[in-house]
C-alpha positions as CSV (number, residue, x, y, z in Angstrom):
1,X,-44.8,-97.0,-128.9
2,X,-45.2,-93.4,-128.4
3,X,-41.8,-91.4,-128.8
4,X,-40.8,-88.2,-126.5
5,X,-38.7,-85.5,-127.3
6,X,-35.4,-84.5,-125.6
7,X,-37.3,-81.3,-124.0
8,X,-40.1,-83.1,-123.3
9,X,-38.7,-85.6,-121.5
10,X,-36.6,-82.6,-119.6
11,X,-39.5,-80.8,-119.1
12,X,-40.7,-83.9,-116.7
13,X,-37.3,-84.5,-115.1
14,X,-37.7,-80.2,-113.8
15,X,-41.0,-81.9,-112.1
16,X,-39.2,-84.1,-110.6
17,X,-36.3,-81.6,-109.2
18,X,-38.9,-79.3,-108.4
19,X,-39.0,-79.1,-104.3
20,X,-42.3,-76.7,-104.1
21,X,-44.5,-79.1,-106.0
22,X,-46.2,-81.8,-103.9
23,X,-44.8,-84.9,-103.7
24,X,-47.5,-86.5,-105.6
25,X,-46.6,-84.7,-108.3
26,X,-42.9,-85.1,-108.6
27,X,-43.8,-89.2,-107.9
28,X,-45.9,-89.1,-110.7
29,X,-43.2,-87.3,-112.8
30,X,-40.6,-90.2,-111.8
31,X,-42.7,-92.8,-112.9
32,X,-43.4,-91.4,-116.0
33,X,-39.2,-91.2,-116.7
34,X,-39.3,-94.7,-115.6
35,X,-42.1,-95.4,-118.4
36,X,-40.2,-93.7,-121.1
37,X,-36.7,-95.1,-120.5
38,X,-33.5,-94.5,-121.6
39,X,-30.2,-91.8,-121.2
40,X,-32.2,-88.8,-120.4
41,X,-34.8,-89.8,-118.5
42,X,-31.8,-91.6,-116.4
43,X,-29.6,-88.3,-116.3
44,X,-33.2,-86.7,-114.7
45,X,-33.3,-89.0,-111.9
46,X,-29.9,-88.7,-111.0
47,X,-30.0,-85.1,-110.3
48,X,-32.8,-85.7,-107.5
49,X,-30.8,-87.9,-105.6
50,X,-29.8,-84.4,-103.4
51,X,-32.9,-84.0,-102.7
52,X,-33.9,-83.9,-99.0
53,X,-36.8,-86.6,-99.1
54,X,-35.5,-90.2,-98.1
55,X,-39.2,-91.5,-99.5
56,X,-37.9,-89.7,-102.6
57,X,-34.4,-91.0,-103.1
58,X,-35.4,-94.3,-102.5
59,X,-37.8,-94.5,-105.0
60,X,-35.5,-93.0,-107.1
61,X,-32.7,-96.0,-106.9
62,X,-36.5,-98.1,-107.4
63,X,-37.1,-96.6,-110.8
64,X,-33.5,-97.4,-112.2
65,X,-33.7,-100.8,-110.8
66,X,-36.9,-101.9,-112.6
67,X,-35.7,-99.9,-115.6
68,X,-32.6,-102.7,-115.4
69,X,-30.9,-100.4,-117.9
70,X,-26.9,-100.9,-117.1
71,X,-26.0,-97.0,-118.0
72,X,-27.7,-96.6,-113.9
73,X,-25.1,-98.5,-112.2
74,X,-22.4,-96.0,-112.1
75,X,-25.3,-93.8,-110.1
76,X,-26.6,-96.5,-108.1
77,X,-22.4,-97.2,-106.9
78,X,-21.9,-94.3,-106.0
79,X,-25.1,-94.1,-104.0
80,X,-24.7,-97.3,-102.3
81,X,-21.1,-95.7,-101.3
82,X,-22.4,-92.6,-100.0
83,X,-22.8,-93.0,-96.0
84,X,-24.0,-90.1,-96.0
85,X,-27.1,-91.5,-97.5
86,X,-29.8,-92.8,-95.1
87,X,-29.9,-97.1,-95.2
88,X,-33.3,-96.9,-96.7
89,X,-31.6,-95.3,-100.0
90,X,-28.9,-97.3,-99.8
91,X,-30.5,-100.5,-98.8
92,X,-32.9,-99.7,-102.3
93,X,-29.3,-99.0,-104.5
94,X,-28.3,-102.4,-103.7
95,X,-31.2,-104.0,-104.8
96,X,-31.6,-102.0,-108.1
97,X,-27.8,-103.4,-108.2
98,X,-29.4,-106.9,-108.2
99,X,-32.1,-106.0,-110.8
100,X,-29.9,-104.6,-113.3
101,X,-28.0,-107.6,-112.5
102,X,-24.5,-106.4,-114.2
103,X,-21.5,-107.8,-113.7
104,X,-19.5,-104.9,-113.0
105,X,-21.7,-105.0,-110.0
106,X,-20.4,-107.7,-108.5
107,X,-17.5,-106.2,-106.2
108,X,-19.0,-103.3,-104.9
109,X,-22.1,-105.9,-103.3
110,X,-19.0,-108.1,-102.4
111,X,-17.7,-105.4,-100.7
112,X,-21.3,-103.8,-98.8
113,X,-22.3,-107.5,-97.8
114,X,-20.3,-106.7,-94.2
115,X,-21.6,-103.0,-94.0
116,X,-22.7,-102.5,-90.3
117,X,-26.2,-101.2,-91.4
118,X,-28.1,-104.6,-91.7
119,X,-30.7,-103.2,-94.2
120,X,-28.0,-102.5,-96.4
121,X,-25.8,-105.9,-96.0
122,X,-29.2,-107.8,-96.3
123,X,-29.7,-106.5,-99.2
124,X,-26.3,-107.1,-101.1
125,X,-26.2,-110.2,-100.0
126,X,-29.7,-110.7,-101.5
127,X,-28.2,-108.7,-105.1
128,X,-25.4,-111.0,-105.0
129,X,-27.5,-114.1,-104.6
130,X,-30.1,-113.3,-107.6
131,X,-26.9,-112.3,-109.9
132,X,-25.6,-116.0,-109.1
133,X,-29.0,-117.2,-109.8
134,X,-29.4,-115.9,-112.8
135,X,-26.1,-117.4,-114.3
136,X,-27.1,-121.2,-113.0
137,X,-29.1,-123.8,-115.3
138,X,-32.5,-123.3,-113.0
139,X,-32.5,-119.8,-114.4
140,X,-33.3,-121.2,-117.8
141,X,-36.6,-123.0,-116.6
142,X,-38.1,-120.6,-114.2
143,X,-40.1,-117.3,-116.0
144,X,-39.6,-114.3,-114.2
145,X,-42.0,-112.3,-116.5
146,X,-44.0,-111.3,-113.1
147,X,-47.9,-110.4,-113.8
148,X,-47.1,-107.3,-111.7
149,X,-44.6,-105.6,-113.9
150,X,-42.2,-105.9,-111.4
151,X,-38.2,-106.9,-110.9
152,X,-38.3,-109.0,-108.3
153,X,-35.0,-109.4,-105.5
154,X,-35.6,-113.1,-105.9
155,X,-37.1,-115.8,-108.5
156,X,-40.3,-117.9,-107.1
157,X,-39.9,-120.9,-105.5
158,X,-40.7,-124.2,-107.7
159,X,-43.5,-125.2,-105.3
160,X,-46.6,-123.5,-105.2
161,X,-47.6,-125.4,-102.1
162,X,-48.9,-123.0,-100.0
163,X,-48.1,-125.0,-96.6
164,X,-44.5,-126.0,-98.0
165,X,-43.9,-122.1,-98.6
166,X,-45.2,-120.7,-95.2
167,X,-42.7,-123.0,-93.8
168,X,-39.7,-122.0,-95.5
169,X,-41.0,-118.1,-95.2
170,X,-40.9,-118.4,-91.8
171,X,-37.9,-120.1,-91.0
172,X,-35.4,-117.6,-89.4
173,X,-32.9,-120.4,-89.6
174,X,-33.3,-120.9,-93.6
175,X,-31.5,-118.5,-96.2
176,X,-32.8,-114.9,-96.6
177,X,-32.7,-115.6,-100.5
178,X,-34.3,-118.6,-100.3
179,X,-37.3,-117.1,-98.1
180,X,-37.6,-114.4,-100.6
181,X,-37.9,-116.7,-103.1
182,X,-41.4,-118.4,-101.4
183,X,-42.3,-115.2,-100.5
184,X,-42.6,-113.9,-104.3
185,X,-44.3,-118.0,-105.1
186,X,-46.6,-116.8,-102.1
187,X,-47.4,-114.2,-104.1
188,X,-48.1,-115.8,-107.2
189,X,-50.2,-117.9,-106.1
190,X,-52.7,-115.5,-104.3
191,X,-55.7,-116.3,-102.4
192,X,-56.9,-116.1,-98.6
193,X,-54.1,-118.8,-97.6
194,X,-51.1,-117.3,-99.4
195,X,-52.5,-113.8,-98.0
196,X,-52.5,-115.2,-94.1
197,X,-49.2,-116.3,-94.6
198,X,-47.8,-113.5,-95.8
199,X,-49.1,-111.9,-92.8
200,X,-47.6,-114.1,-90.5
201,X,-43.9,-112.9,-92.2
202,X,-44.5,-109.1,-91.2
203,X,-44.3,-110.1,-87.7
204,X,-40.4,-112.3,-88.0
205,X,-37.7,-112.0,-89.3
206,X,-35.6,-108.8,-90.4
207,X,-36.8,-105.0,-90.9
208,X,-35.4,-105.8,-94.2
209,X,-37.7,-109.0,-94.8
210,X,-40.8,-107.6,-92.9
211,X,-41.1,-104.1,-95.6
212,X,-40.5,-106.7,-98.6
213,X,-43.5,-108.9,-97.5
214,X,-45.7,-105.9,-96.9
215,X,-44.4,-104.7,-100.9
216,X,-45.8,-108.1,-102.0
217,X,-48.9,-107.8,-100.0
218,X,-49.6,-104.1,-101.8
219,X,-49.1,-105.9,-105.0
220,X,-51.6,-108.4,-104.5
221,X,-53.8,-105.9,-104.0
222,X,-56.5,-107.8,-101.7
223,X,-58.4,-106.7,-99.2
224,X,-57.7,-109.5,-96.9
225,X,-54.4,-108.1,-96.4
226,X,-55.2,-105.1,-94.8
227,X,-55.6,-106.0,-91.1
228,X,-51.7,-106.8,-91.5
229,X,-50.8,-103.9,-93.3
230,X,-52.7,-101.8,-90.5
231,X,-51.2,-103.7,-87.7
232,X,-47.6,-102.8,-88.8
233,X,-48.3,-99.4,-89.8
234,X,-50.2,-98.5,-86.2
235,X,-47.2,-99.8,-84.4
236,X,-44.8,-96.9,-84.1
237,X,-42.4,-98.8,-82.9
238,X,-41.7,-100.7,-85.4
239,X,-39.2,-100.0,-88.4
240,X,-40.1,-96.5,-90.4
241,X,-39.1,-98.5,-93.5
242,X,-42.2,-101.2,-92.6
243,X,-44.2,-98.7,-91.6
244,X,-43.7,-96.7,-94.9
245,X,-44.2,-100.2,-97.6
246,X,-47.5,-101.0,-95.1
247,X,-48.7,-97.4,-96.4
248,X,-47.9,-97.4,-99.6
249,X,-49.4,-101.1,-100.1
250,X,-52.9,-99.7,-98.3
251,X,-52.4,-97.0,-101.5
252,X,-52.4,-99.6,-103.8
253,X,-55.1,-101.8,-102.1
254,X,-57.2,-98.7,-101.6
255,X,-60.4,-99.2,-100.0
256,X,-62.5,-97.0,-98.3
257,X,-61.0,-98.5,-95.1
258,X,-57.1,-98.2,-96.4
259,X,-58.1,-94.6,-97.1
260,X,-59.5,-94.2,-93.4
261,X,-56.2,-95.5,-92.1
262,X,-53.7,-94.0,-94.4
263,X,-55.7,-90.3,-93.3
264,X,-55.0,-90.7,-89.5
265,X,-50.8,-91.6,-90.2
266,X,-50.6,-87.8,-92.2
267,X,-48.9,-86.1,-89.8
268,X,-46.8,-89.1,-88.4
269,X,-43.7,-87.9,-86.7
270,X,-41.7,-89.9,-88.8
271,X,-41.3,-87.7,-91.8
272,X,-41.4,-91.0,-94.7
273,X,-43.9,-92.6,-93.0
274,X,-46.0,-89.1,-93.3
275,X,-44.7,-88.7,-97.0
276,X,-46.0,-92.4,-97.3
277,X,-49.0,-91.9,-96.3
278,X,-49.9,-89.0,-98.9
279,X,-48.5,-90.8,-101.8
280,X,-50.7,-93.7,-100.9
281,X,-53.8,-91.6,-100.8
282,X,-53.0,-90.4,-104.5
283,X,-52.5,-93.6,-105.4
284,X,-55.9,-94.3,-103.7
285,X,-57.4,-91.7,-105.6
286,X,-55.6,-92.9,-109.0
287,X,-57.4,-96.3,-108.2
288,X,-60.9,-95.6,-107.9
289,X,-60.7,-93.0,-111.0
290,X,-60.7,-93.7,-114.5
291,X,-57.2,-93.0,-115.3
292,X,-55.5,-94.7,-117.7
293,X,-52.2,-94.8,-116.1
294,X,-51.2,-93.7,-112.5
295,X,-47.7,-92.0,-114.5
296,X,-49.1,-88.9,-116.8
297,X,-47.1,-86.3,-116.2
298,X,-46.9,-84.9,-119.6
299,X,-50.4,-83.2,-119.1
300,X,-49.3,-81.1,-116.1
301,X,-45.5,-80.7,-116.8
């Protein structure tokens, strides 16, 4: 494991808080914090959260969540609190709440699961429901070491039939966890079926639900999800934080036709649809090029 200095690691956290560099740049910086871990790299994160990017700030309360290191739950609190903040950061504090899954956690979801933005009580209730989870015996018999490197808002389903999971992924009526949870088996288990699915959930249910399927979709990284992704992300009237996951998962999908699409959505009058859309092209570009790892700020910090 390779071992980074106090000014180094500061060195990528002025990146970050850097307004005039491109986005790419200062995305590429936060992931590389996220990489390397611990009370510093934390600290570096926290001072972007003023930053005037929503896209930003909401990948910021991302990064803490997967790094499910409890010293980032006094930050993510006191986001989550902030009205000020726009539901798309708040909505993503919560669920970094879930990740890091602390106890201390607890009453501050209890209290956002009424908020009157929906994003935001969807997703506390969800936080809520994976802490409870995780304390029950099915915990113990389910793996949630994910082959995507991810923190997940919900466990996989037991089943991995594909029929059995469509069903319960798109029944309104059913619980939001508990259609999260054969969305992330859906997932898993890949494939053209699992894929059509999935693409049937970006047209129900909540904004909320409709930006976490088009997440998983990007993950998957398959082609055949991109008439989906391209549907969603063409509709302008849908919700900017669908339209923004549809991007970013065409990013990770990255085909010459993702690429075609992602270009015509650059100057989209929704600004983190527009910021989306040039992060996904640079993580297009990271794709089809040798690098090792799409986080390297270290050589241009």
């Amino acid at each position: 494991m390779v071992n980074f200095s106090e000014n180094q690691i500061r060195s990528i956290g002025k990146v970050l808080g850097d307004g005039s560099r491109p986005l790419k740049e200062r995305f590429r910086a936060l992931f590389t914090l996220r990489n390397i871990g611990g009370p510093v790299s934390i600290a570096c994160i926290k001072d972007s959260f003023r930053d005037g990017s929503v896209l930003l700030k909401h990948e910021l309360a991302y990064c803490l969540g997967q790094m499910q290191d409890p010293r980032a739950v006094a930050i993510l609190v006191q986001v989550l609190e902030d009205t000020s903040q726009e539901p798309m950061v708040r909505h993503e504090a919560a669920e970094a709440l879930g990740a890091i899954a602390s106890p201390e956690s607890v009453a501050v979801l209890e209290k956002f699961k009424s908020d009157p933005v929906v994003e935001v009580a969807e997703t506390c209730e969800l936080a809520l429901e994976r802490i409870k989870w995780l304390r029950s015996p099915e915990s113990g018999e389910v793996s949630l070491k994910s082959a995507y490197n991810s923190v997940d808002p919900a466990p996989p389903a037991s089943t991995t039939n594909v029929a059995e999971l469509k069903g319960v992924l798109l029944d309104e009526g059913a619980p939001l966890f508990e259609r999260y949870r054969a969305m992330f088996s859906l997932r898993n288990v890949g494939g053209k079926r699992a894929i059509e699915a999935l693409g049937a959930g970006l047209k129900c249910g909540s904004a909320l639900f409709r930006h976490e399927v088009a997440f998983v979709l990007g993950q998957l990284q398959d082609k055949e999800g991109v008439p989906f992704l391209r549907d969603s992300l063409e509709d302008c009237g849908e919700n900017e934080m669908v339209r923004h996951e549809c991007a970013e998962a065409l990013g990770a999908i990255a085909t010459d036709d993702c690429i075609s699409i992602l270009n015509k959505f650059l100057e989209d009058e929704k600004r983190v649809v527009k910021e989306s859309c040039e992060i996904a092209l640079d993580m297009c570009e990271y794709e089809n090029s040798p690098e090792f790892q799409y986080a390297n700020t270290l050589q241009v910090a």
